[in-house]
N, C-alpha and C positions, 0 to 999 in steps of 0.2 A: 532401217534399224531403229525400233523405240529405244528413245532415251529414258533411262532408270531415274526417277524422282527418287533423291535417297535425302532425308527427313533424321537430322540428329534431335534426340527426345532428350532432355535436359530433367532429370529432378528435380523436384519442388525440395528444399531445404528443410531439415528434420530438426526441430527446435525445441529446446524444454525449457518451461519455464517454473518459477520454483515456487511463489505463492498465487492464490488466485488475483487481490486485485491488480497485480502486473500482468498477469495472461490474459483476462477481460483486453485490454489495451493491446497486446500484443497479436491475440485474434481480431482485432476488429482492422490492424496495418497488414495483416496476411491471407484478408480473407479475400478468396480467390486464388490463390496458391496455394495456400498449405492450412492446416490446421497444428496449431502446437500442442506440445504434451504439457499437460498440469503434474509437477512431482508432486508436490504437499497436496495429502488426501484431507477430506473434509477431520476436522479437530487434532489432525499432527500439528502441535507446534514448529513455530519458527523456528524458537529457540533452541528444543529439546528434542531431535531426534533423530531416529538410526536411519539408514537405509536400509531396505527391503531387498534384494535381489532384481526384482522386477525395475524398482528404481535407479538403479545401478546400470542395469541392462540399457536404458532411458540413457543417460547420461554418456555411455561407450558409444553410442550409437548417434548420438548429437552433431550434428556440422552448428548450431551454435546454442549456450546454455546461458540464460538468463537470470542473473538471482539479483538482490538486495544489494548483501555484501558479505562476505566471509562471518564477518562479527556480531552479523541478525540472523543467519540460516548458518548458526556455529557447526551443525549436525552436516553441513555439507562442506564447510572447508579444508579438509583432509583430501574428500575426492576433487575438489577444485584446483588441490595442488597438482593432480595428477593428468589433469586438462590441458592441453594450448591456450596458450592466455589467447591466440588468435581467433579460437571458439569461444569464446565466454563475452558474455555483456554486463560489467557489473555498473548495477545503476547508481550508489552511492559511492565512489571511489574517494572524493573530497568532504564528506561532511561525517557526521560523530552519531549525530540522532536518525535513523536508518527508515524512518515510519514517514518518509517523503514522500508517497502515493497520498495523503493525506491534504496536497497540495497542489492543485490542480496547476498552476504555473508549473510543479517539476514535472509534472505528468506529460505537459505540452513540450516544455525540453527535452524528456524521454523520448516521446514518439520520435518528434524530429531528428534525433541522433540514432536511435531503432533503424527508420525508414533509408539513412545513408549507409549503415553497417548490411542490412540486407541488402540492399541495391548492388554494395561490394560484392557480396560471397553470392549472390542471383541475380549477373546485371538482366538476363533475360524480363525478369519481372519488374524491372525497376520502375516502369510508368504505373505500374499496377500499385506498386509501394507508397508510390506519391501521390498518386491517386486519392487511396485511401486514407493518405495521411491528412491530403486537405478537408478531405469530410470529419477526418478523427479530430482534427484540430475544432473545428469550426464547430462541434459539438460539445468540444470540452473549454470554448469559448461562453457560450452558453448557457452551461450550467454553472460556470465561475460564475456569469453575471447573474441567472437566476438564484443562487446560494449566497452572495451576497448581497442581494434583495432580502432573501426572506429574512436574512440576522442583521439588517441594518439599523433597525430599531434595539437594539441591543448590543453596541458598542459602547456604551459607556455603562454596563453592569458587569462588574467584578464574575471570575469565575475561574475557579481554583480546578486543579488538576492532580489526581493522587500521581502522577508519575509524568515526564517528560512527553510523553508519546503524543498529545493532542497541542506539542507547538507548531505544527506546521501549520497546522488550521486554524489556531487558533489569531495567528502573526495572518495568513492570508486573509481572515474574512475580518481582519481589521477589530476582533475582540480583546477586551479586557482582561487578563490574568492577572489574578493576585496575587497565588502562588503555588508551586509545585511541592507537593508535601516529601516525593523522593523524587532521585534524580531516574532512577528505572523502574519499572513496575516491581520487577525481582527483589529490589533491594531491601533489606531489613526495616521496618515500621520501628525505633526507636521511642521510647518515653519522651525525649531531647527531642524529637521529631513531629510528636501527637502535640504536645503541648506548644511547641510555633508554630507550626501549620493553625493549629486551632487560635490563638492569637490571633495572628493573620488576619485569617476569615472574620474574625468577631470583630476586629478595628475594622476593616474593607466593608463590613455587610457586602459579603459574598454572597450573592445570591442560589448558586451551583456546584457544585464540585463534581466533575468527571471521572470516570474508572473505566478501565476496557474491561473485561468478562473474565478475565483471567485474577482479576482480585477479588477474594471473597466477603463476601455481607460483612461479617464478622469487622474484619479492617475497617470499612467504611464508617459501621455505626462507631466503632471506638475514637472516631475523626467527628461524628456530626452531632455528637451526642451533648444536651444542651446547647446545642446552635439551632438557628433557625433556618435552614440550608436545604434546598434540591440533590437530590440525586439521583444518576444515572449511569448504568455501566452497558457500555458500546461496544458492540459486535465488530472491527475495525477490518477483521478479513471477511466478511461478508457470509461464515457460515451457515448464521440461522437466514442467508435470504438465499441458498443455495437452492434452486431447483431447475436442476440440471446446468448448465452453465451461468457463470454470474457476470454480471454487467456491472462495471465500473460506477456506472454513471446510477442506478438502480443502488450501488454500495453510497455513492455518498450523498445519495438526497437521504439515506436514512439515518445516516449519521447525522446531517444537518436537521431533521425534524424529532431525532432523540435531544439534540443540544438546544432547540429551541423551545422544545418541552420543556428542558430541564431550568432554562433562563426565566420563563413568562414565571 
């Protein structure tokens, strides 16, 4: 009598995750089991916006969903509520400024806590996880040291930020900040505002001032205007280097060669 070889098939784990430079990272800990879904399509805001049907569909269907934090992907914390918090990975739970991909140290605590949560809900793959995670580390090693090579000649040049969002990077690769003219990008440009910011900058000789894409010309010149000041505004989800999937690591060497643009 042949004995039946009977063979249990285990599913690969169905994962979404919410902006691209977390899924860049999150593909590269799952690659060899699974591929994750991207919700936020090329130019949907973080901040501002609805869900589709399709992405909703994403999200019911999830064994785990990956976002920011309620309070930066706002457009999604209504259906978060209605999640298992035992599906969900939120990667900012403890901090207030949410633009923490910015900062390769969180990125390497990410993986590492990533690679145990899958390993939980897929122990079948779990060498494959860690696997990957040693390569993912060891790469994102790497480029911390290459990225703070290239800006080490430029630690002690002032360089001012129209909003929050470039302190993660700018504390990691050991740069100088003047000052932040608002506390959010969002936030209202006051008179009381232009006029310390622009102080600031003229006592510091700020050499730069930062803006992500989502601030218009208009703002900037009314900050630089009679100053003698660089500017630049930085693509921070990696849109315009979209072709076809985006690479982490591809996002912040461009960031770093926009900021060192804008310092020289």
């Amino acid at each position: 009598m042949a004995l039946l070889s009977i063979t249990t098939t285990f599913a690969s784990p169905n994962i979404v995750v919410s902006i691209k430079p977390i899924h860049s990272i999150v593909s590269h800990l799952t690659q060899g089991v699974t591929t994750p879904n991207l919700l936020l399509e090329n130019q949907q805001s973080a901040h501002h916006f609805h869900l589709k049907p399709s992405q909703l569909s994403l999200l019911d269907q999830a064994d785990l969903v990956i976002s920011i934090h309620p309070n930066f992907e706002t457009g999604l914390s209504k259906a978060l509520n209605s999640i298992d918090s035992s599906k969900q990975f939120i990667i900012n739970k403890q901090v207030t400024n949410h633009h923490s991909w910015l900062d390769i140290n969180h990125m390497q605590n990410f993986a590492k806590l990533l690679a145990d949560k899958l390993s939980q809900i897929d122990k079948n793959n779990s060498a494959i996880y860690h696997n990957n995670l040693a390569q993912v580390d060891q790469k994102l090693e790497q480029l911390k040291h290459d990225i703070n090579q290239q800006l080490s000649k430029y630690k002690a040049t002032p360089i001012a930020t129209f909003s929050n969002t470039f302190e993660y990077f700018i504390k990691s690769n050991h740069l100088q900040k003047s000052t932040a003219v608002t506390q959010s990008h969002g936030d209202r440009l006051s008179i009381q505002k232009i006029r310390k910011a622009k102080q600031t900058m003229q006592a510091k000789k700020t050499k730069c001032l930062l803006s992500t894409t989502e601030i218009p010309s208009k703002r900037i010149n009314v900050l630089i205007e009679g100053l003698n000041i660089n500017t630049t505004n930085i693509d921070i989800m990696g849109y315009q280097l979209d072709k076809g999937a985006l690479h982490y690591f591809d996002l912040m060497q461009h960031i770093t060669n926009k900021v060192e643009q804008c310092l020289q």
